[in-house]
N, C-alpha and C positions, 0 to 999 in steps of 0.2 A: 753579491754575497748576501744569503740570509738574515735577516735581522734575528740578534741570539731571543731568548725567550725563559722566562719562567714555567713554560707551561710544555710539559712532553707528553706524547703519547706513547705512549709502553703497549706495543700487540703483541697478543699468548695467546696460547692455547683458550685460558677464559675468557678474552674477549678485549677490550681495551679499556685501558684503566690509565684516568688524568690525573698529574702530577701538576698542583697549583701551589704553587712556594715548595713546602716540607707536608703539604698533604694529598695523601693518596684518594680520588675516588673513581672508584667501579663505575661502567658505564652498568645500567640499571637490566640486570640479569647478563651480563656481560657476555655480548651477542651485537655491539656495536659496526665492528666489520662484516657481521650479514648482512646488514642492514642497506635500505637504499643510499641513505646516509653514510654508511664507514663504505662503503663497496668501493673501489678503489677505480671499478669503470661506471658507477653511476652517481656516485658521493658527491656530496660538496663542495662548489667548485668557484665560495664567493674571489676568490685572491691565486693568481696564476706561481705563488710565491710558493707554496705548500702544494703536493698530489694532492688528488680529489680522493676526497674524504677523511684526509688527514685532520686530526682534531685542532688546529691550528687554523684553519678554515672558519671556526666559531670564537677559540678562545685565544687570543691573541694579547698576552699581558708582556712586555717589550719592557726588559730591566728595570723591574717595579711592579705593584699590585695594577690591578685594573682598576679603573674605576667604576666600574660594573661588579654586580653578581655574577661566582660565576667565571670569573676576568672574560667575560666575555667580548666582543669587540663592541659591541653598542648595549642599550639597556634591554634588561627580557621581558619585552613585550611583544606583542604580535609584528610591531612593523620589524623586529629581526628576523620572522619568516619570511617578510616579507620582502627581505634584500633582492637587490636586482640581481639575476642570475637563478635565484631559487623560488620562492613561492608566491612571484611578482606580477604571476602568470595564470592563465590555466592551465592546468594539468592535458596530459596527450588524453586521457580518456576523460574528462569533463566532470571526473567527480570533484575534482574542485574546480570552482569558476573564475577563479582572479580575487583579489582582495574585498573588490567593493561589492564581490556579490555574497562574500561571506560576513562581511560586515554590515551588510542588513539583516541576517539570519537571525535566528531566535538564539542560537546558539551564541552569535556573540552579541547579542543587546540586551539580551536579561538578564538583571545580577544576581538571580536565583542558581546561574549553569556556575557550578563551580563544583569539583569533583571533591564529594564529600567521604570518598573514603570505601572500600571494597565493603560489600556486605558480605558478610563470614559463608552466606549459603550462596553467594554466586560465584564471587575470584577470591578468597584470602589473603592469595598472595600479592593483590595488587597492589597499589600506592594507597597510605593514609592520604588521609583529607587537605584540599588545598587549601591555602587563605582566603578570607572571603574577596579581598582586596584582589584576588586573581580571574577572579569572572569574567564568564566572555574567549579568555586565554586558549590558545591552542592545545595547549599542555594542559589542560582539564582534560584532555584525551586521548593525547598524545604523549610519549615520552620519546625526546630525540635520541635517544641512544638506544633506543628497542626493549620490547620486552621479550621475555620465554621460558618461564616460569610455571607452565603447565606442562611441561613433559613432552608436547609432543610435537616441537618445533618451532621456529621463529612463527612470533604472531604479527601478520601481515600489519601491514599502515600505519607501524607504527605504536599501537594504541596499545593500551593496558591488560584489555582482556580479549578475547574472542568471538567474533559473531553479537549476537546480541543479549550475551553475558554482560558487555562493558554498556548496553544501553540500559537493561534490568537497576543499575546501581544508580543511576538517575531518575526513572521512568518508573517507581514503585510507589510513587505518592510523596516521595521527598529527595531529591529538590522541585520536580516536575509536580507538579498540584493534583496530573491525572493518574490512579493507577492501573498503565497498559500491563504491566507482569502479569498481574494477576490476571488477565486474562487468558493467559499463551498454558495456564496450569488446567482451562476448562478442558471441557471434554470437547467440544466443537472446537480448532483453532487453528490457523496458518502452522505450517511444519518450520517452525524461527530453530528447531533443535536439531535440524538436518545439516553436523558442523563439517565442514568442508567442502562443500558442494558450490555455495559459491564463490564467482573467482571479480577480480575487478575487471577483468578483460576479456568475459566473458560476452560483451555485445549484441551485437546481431547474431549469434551464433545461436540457432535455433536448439538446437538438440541438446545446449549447455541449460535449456528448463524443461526438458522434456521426461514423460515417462518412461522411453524406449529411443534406443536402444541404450542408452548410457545412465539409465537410473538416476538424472542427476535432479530429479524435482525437487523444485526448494522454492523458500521465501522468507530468508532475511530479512531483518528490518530496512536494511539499505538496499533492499529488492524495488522497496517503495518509497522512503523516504531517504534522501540526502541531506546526510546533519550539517555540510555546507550551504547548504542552498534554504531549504525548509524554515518557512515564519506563520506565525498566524494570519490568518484572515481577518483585516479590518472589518469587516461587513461580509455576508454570507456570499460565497459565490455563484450565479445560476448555472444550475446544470446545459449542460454538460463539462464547463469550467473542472480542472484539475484542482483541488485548496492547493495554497501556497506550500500545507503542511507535505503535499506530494510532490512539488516540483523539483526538477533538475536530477529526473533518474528515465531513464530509459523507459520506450513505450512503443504502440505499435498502432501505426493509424491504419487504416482501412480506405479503399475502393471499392464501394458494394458493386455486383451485377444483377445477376435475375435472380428473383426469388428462389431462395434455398436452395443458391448458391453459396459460396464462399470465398470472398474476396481476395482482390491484391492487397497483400499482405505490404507495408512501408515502414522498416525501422527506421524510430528516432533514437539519435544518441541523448544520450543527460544532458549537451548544450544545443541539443537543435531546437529552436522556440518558433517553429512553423505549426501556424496556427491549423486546427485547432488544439489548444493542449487541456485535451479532456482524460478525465477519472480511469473511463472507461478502457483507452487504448494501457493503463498500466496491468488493466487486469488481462488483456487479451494477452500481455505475452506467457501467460499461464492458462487462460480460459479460454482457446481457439485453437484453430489448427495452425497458427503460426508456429507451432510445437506439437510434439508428439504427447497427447490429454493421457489422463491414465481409462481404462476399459468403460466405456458408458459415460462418461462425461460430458455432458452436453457442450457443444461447438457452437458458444455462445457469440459470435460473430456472426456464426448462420441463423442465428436465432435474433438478433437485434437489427438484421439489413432493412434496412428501410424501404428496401421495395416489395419487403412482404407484405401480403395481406394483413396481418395485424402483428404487433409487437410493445413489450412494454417501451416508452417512449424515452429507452437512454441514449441514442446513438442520434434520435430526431424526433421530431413530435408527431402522436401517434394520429391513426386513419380516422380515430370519432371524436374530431374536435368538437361534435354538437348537442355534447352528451350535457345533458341537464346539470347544469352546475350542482345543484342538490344532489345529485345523487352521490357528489364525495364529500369528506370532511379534511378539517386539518389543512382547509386555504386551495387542496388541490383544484386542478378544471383539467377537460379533456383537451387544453392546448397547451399543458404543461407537460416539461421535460422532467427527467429523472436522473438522479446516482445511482451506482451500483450500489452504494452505500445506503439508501434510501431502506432496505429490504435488508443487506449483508453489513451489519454491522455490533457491536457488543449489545448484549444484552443489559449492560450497566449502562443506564442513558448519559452517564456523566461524561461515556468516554465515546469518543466516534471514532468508526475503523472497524476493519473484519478484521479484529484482530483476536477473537474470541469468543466464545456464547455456549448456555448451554444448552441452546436449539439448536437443533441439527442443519446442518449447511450453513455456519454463523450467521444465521437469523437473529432479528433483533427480538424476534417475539415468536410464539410458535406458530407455528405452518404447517403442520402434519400430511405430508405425502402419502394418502389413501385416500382412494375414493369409498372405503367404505363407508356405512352408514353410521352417523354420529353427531350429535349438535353441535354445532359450531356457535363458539362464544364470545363479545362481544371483543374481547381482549384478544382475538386473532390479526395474524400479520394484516391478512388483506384489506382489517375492517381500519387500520390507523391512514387509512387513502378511500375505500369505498363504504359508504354509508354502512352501518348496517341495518339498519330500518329497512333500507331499499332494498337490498339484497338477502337480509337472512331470516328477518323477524317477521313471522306473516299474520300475525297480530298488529301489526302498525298501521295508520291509519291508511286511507286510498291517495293521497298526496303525498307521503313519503314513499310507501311504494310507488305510483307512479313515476318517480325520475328515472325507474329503470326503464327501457326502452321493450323490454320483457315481462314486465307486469302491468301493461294499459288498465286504465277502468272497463270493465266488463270481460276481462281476460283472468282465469280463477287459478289458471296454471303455468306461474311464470316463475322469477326467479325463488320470490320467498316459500313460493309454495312447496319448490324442491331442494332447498335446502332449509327452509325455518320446519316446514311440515314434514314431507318426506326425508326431511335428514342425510341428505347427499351435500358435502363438503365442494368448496369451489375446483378442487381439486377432481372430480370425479370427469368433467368435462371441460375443464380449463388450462393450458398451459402456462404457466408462470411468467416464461419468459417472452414467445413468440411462437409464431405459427408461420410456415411457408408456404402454406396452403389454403389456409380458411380463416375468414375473418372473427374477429371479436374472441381471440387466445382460445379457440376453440380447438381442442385434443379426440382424434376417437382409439378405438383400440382401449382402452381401460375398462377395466368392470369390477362394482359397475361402473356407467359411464355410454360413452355413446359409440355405433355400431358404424355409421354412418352419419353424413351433417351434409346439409347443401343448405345455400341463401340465396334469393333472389332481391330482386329492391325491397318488394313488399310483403316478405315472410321467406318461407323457407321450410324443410322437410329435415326431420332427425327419427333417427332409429335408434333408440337406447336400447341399452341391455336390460330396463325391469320392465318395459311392457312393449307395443306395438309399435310401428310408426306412425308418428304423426306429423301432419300438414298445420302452417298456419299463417297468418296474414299480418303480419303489423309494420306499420311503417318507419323505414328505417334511414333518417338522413343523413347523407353525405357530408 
């Protein structure tokens, strides 16, 4: 027999609505039984005494008040998710990881996360603000009983708002110190406003980020970060290291073959921690051919293989370790590795992440994609890693130009001379990211720009588009 109860659930048409003593309350947009929680084959299932999902499964007040909030059966904090039978675990798809990995998160150890309350221009209709005394809590983003109060159906996980509506009400400079919103408003920024695209079980399934045939390209915030998992970074991580702030979401490591090629493609789930867990692999399952790219988009997996002749040095470190330390600034050398983030990230230095810019290709600085003719100024992308003495100003003395390997003493026409003098940007004959063919990010085909290029050990032959070919000799080590 049943133990009787004070506590009933009433299911209608609106949804379920708990009766605790003489008072009625609505489950929070009452939408309870859609839910994975009321679903009657996926619900709740701590006590074999009550169907799953029956509200008796949480609130359990037995001829008398509870002693809980609530009458719940135990007190409402996190270790009630964390009953055996429900959230004691990880989840089938790894967006949650078990208790102890959510409990080192940022999410639950800083007493700043405490859901302060719907901002009138992202949800209205969400929950007013929690106590401070709630921090950390599940239910800063969560509501067990569901929500759906936007019109246009049950809103997945549980959570309050939608996509990254419900991250906006945190992550706008208060409670979160940084503000990412305001980025996603620039004109350069990840598509976070593409709402229903994605799905949590969307996986390995290529064509669920692709630009064809299913239009589904997207990037959520939980594209890249998981608010289970994600913490700061004690001390900076070296590349090619994933930050803490990206771990525990899905990514796509690589098998390089021959040069400009394109690799074996290996998806990880959000709990596979096979090393390595680098930056990089989060962005390939958008920036590769592991999915269908939208028209022209560079196949930057085939661009960062390490066994191209040259490449900027994310995936490994690059072919000219013996480049004059001088010739970069800002701590770089040529046996150092890279982020993608290094180059693609906000233009507000306060915040890291491509998660917005008003340079074009969320650049942190501008980069202007033309090889036309034009000065390039001190405050450009490429100069915050390669001198610009050495490369653009050809008024600098004969020891800062010399670190470049192209402007020797007694050599009048090297680097500075064609872009400080003749005002050819790095871009006229450089690829940005890599080359499958030619060393030192060398590009031809642009104009201007170059016609042709070959190297040998000690010099090499290029045909540009403003004047002849020319032959030349300098020595170039390995």
């Amino acid at each position: 027999m049943r133990p009787s109860r004070a506590v009933v659930c009433i299911a209608g048409v609106a949804g379920a609505l708990l009766l605790v003593g003489s008072v009625v309350v609505l489950g929070k947009g009452g939408v309870y039984t859609l839910t994975r929680h009321g679903d009657p084959g996926t619900g709740v299932v701590r006590t074999p005494d009550w169907p799953r999902g029956d509200c008796a499964q949480c609130h359990v007040a037995h001829d008398g008040a509870s002693p809980n909030a609530f009458a719940l059966f135990a007190p409402n904090t996190n270790a009630l998710c964390y009953t055996s039978g429900c959230h004691n675990l990880s989840s089938a798809n790894a967006i949650f990881q078990a208790p102890s990995t959510y409990d080192a998160s940022s999410h639950a150890i800083r007493s700043a996360v405490v859901w302060p309350g719907a901002d009138s221009m992202v949800d209205p209709a969400a929950p007013r603000a929690r106590p401070s005394g709630d921090w950390g809590k599940c239910v800063n983003c969560h509501d067990v009983h569901g929500y759906n109060l936007d019109g246009t159906g049950l809103i997945p996980g549980l959570v309050f708002s939608r996509e990254e509506r419900l991250c906006h009400v945190c992550h706008d400079g208060s409670p979160a110190g940084k503000n990412v919103k305001a980025d996603f408003v620039k004109i350069y920024r990840h598509p976070v406003e593409t709402s229903g695209r994605h799905a949590v079980n969307e996986g390995g399934t290529s064509s669920a980020y692709g630009a064809s045939p299913t239009n589904n390209r997207h990037s959520e915030c939980v594209d890249c970060h998981n608010p289970h998992v994600a913490g700061a970074d004690g001390t900076p991580l070296p590349a090619p290291n994933a930050s803490n702030r990206i771990r525990g979401v899905n990514r796509i490591a690589v098998i390089n073959g021959a040069a400009g090629s394109a690799p074996t493609y290996i998806y990880r789930a959000p709990g596979d921690v096979s090393a390595p867990i680098a930056e990089y692999q989060i962005c390939f399952k958008c920036h590769s051919s592991w999915t269908t790219q939208p028209a022209g988009q560079t196949d930057l997996a085939v661009r960062f293989n390490g066994n191209n002749p040259s490449y900027h040095p994310v995936e490994a470190v690059g072919k000219n370790i013996n480049v004059n330390a001088g010739a970069f600034v800002g701590g770089w050398t040529g046996g150092a590795q890279m982020f993608c983030t290094d180059c693609h990230t906000s233009d507000n230095t306060s915040v890291r992440g491509p998660h917005g810019s008003q340079w074009r290709y969320i650049l942190k600085k501008s980069a202007t994609a033309s090889g036309a003719q034009r000065t390039m100024a001190s405050t450009e992308l490429c100069f915050d890693c390669h001198r610009y003495d050495t490369y653009a100003n050809d008024s600098a003395s004969t020891t800062l130009k010399g670190y470049s390997r192209f402007n020797p003493p007694g050599f009048s026409r090297g680097h500075t001379y064609h872009v400080g003098n003749r005002r050819y940007p790095c871009y006229a004959c450089h690829d940005s990211h890599g080359s499958s063919s030619k060393p030192h990010l060398m590009v031809t085909g642009r104009s201007p720009g170059l016609n042709n290029y070959t190297e040998s050990q000690n010099g090499g032959t290029c045909s540009p588009t403003c004047h002849g070919s020319e032959t030349y000799r300098i020595n170039y080590p390995r």
